[in-house]
C-alpha positions in Angstrom: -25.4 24.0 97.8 -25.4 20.7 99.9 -29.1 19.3 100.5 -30.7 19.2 104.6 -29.8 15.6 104.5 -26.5 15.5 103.0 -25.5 18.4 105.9 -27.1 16.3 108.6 -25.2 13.1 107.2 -22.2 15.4 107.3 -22.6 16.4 111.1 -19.6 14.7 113.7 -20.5 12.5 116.6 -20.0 14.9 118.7 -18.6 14.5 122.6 -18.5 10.6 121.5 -18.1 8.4 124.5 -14.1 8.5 125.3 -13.5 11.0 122.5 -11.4 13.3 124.9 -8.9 10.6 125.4 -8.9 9.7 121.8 -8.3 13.6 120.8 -5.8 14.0 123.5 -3.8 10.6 122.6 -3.7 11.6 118.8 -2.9 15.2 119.1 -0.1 14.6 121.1 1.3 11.9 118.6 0.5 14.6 115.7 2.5 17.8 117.9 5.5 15.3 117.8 5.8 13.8 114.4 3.7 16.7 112.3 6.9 18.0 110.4 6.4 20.1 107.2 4.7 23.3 107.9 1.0 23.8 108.0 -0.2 22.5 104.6 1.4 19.1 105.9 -0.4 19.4 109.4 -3.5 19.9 107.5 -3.1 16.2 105.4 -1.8 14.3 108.1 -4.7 15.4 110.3 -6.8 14.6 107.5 -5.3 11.6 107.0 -6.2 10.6 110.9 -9.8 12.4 111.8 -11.6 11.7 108.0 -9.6 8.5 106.4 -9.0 6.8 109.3 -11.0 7.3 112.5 -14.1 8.5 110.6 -14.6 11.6 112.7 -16.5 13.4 110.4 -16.6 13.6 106.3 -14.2 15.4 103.3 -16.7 18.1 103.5 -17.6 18.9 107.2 -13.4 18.7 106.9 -13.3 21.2 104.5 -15.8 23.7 105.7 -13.5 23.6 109.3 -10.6 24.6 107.4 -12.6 27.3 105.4 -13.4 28.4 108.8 -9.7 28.5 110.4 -8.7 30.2 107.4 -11.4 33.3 107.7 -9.4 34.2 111.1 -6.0 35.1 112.2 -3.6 32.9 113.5 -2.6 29.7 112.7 -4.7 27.9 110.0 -3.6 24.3 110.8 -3.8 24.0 114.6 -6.9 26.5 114.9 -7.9 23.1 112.6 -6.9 20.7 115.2 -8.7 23.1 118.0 -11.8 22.4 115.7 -11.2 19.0 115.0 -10.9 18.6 118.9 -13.8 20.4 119.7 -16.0 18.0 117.2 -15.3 14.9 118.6 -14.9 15.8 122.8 -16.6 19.1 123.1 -14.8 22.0 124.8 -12.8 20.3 126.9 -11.4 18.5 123.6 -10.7 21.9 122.2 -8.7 22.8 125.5 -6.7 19.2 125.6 -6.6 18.5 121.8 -5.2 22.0 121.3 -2.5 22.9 124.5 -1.6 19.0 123.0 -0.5 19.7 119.6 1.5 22.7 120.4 3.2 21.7 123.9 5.9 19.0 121.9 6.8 21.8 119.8 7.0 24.2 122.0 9.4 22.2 124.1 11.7 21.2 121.6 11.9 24.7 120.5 12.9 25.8 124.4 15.3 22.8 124.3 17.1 24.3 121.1 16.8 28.1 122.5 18.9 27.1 125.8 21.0 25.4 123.6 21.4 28.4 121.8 21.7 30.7 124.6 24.7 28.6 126.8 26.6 27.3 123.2 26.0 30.3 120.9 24.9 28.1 118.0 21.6 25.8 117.0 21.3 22.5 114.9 19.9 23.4 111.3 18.2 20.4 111.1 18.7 19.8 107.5 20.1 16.0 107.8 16.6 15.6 109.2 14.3 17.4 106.5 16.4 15.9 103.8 14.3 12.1 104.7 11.3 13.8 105.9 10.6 16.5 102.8 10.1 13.6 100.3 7.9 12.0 102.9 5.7 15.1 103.4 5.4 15.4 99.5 3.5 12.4 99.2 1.3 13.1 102.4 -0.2 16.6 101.1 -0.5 15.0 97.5 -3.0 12.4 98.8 -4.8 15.2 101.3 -5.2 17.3 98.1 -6.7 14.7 95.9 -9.2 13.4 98.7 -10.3 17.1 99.0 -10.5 17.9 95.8 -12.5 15.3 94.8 -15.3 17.1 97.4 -14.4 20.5 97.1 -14.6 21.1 93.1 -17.8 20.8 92.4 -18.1 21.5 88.6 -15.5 23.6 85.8 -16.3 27.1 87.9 -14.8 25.6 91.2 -12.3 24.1 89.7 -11.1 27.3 87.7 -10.8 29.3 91.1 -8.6 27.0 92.5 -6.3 27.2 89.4 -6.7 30.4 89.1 -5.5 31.1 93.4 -2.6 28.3 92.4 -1.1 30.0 89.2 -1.7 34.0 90.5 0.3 32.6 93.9 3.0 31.3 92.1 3.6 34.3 89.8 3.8 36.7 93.9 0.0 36.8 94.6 -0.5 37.5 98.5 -2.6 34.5 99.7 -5.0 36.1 102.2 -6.0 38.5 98.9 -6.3 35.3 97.2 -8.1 33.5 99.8 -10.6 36.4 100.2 -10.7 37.0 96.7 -11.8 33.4 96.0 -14.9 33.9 98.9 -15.8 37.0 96.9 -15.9 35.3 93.2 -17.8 32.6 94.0 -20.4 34.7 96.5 -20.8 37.1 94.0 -21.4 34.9 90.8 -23.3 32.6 92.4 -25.8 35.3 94.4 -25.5 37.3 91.0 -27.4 34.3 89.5 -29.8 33.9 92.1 -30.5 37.9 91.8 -31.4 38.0 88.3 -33.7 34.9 88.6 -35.5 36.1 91.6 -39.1 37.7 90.9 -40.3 41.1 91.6 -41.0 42.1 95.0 -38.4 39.2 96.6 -36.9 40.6 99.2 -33.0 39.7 98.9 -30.0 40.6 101.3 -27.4 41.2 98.9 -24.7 41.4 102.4 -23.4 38.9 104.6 -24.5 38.7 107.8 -21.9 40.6 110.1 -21.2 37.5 112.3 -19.9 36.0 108.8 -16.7 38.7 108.8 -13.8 37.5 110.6 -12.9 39.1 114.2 -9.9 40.9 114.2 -8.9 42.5 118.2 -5.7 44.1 118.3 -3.6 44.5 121.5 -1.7 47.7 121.9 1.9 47.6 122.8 3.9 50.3 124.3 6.9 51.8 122.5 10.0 51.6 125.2 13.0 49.4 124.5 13.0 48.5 127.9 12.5 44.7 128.4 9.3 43.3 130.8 7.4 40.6 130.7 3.8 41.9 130.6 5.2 43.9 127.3 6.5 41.0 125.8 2.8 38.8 126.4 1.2 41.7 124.8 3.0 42.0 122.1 2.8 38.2 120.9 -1.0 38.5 122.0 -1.2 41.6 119.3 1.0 39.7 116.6 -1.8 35.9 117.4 -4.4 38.0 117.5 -3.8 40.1 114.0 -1.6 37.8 111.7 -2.7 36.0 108.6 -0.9 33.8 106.3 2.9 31.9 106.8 5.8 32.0 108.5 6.9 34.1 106.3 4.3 36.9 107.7 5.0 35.9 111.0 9.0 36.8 110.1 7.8 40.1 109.1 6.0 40.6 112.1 8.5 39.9 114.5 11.2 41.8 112.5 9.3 44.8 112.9 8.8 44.6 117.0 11.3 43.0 117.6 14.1 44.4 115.8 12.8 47.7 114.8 10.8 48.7 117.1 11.7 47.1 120.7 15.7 45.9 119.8 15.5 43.4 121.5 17.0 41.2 119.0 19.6 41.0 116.2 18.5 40.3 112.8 20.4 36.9 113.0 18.8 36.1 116.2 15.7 36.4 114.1 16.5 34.4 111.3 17.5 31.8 113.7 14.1 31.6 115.6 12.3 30.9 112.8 14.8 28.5 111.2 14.2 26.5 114.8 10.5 27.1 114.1 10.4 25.6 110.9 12.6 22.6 111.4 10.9 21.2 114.7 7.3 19.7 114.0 3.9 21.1 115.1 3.1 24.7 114.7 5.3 27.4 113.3 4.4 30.0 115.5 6.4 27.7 118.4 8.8 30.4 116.8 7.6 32.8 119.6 8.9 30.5 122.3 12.5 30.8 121.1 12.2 34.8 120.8 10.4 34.5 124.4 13.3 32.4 125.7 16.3 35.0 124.2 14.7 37.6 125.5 13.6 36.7 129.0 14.3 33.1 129.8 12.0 30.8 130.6 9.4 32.7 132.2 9.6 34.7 128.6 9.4 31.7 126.8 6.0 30.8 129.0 4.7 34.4 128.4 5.3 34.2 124.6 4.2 30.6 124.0 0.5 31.7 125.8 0.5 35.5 123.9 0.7 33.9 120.8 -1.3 31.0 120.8 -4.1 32.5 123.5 -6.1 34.3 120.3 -6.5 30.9 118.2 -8.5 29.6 121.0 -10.9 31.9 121.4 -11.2 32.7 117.9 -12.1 29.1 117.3 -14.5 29.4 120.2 -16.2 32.3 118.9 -16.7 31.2 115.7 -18.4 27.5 116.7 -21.8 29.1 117.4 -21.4 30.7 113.9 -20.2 27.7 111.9 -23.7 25.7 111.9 -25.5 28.9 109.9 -22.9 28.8 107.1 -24.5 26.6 104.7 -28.0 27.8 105.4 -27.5 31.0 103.9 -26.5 30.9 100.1 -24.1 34.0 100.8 -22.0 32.8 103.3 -22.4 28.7 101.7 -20.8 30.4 98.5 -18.6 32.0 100.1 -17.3 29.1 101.8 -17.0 27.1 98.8 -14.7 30.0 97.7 -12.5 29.8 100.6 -12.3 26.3 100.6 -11.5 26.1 96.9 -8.7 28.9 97.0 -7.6 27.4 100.1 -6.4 24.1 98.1 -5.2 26.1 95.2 -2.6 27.4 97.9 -1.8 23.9 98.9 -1.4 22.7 95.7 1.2 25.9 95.4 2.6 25.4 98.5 3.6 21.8 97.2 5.0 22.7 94.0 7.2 24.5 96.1 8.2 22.1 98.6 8.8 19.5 95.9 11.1 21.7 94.2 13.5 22.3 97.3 12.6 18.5 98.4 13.2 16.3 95.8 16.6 17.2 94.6 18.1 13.7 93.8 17.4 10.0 93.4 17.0 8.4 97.1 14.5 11.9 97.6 12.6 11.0 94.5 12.8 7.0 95.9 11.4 7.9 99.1 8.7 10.2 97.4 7.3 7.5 95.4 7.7 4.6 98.3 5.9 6.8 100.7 3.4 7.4 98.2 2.5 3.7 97.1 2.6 2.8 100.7 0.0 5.8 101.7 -2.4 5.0 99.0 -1.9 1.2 98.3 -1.6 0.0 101.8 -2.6 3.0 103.6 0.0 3.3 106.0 0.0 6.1 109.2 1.5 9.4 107.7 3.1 9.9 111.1 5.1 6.7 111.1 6.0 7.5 107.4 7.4 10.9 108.3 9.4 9.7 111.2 10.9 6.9 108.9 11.9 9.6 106.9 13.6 11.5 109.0 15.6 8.2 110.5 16.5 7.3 106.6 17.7 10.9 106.0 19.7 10.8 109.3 21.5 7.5 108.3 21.5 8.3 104.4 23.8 11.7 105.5 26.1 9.2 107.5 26.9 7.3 104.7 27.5 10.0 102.5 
């Protein structure tokens, strides 16, 4: 467990003297050129708020995305509502978060009318082909930098391989991610048990602010179409879901489909194809549905249900985050999230690198971006978008 001084040495400037025009100028940049789902958000904001602008350390870093990843919603912009709120205060987490998500958002509505007046949506593929191999090289660096903080000795180091192989053989990540918390809090609080003398008093539970908040927002059951029954409904799926797009599919097939009909399965699938293929947050995927199904007033509606519940989890769990490491249940605990949580990056890249790097110029542009991120320490986001414009004109000549 970190000393009093290494935590103080580890505390942001916080509300620094022009900080909210600082978090507003670099989220925006990061909700337009943040491509690659959220283990890629998470390096390249890395990548800006630790490496480069010194925000704050590796660790206070990591114990903000431990944090995002105890509650629902999504982990990598409650992570940039964090980041925001360290460095300009709550106004920072207002600016720095409405920021990252509003570029997404409105290329998603741009594709959605697209798709409503011409029947049919760009795939985006000529574009991922450049910026995959890109992304590749951006979460590699993220994971080493973390890493080097986060495993603290062979026992840390075996959870996270432990979350990385039992995800890649079908493990569900929030049991892994939980599971991980639970390990470490137990071994190490086992430890601490057994050496304690008689007549110690020990709290062998958490404290109950340490559990994340869950609030669920009942929906009615009509297929009838309004508009205060579609915000509800994406305020019950922000407020309740953990884990990836591929959750988030589930989710909306069962309202959406099943439950309301208000859309086709292949209307589905194409929302969240649109969702992953535009930068910025994946659950932008609710401003398509919002847009089919009521326009843009729907799109509006299901853009704020959605994304309402990561800010005022984040909120509510600011006043909690300081009393994490002063308690040795909730510090392990943390270490166990934080440690599981890069196991799952580390999976999540295996992944991507096998449906990214699938021939020579990918494997070219891995390695260029890679040298170039490390060597000369280039901006991820101008990487990724010089990705994206060599995959466009790669495709044309081919």
């Amino acid at each position: 467990m970190a000393t009093r001084d290494e935590l103080e040495e580890d505390l942001p400037a916080l509300k620094a003297p022009g900080g909210l025009r600082e978090v507003a100028l670099l989220m925006f940049r990061l909700g337009w050129t943040a491509f690659g789902g959220p283990a890629a958000h998470t390096a390249m904001l890395r990548d800006e708020v630790v490496v480069r602008r010194k925000w704050m350390t590796d660790r206070h870093f990591l114990d903000l995305m431990g944090a995002a990843n105890l509650i629902p919603g999504p982990n990598s912009t409650e992570l940039v509502i964090h980041a925001s709120y360290q460095r300009a205060g709550w106004r920072g987490l207002v600016v720095g978060g409405s920021l990252f998500i509003l570029p997404a958002a409105f290329l998603v509505l741009v594709f959605a009318w697209l798709y409503v007046e011409y029947g049919t949506t760009t795939t985006g593929e000529w574009l991922l082909y450049g910026i995959k191999p890109v992304v590749i090289a951006v979460v590699a660096q993220a994971l080493w930098g973390l890493g080097r903080v986060a495993l603290k000795g062979p026992f840390l180091a075996a959870i996270a391989a432990g979350v990385l192989a039992l995800y890649l053989l079908g493990g569900n990540e929030i049991a892994l991610l939980f599971g991980g918390a639970a390990v470490v809090m137990l071994v190490r609080n086992w430890r601490r048990m057994r050496s304690a003398r008689v007549g110690t008093t020990l709290s062998i539970a958490p404290p109950a602010w340490a559990l994340p908040l869950v609030a669920a927002v009942a929906a009615g059951a009509t297929i009838e179409y309004s508009a205060s029954r579609l915000f509800l409904t994406f305020l019950k799926i922000g407020s309740v879901l953990y884990g990836s797009g591929y959750v988030l599919l589930a989710f909306l097939r069962n309202d959406f489909v099943e439950r309301l009909g208000w859309l086709t399965e292949k209307q589905l699938l194409d929302a969240v194809a649109v969702g992953q293929f535009t930068p910025g947050p994946v659950f932008t995927t609710a401003t398509f549905v919002g847009y089919v199904v009521g326009g843009f007033p729907g799109a509006a509606l299901a853009t704020l249900g959605i994304f309402i519940p990561a800010f005022a989890f984040v909120a509510l769990s600011i006043p909690v985050l300081p009393h994490i490491r002063k308690s040795p249940w909730t510090a392990a605990a943390l270490d166990g999230v934080n440690v599981a949580a890069l196991g799952l990056m580390a999976a999540v890249l295996i992944e991507l690198a096998s449906a990214a790097i699938v021939d020579a110029m990918t494997v070219a542009l891995a390695a260029v971006a890679a040298v170039l991120l490390i060597r000369f320490r280039v901006n991820s986001a101008w990487l990724v978008l010089a990705g994206g414009l060599i995959g466009i004109a790669w495709r044309g000549l081919t």
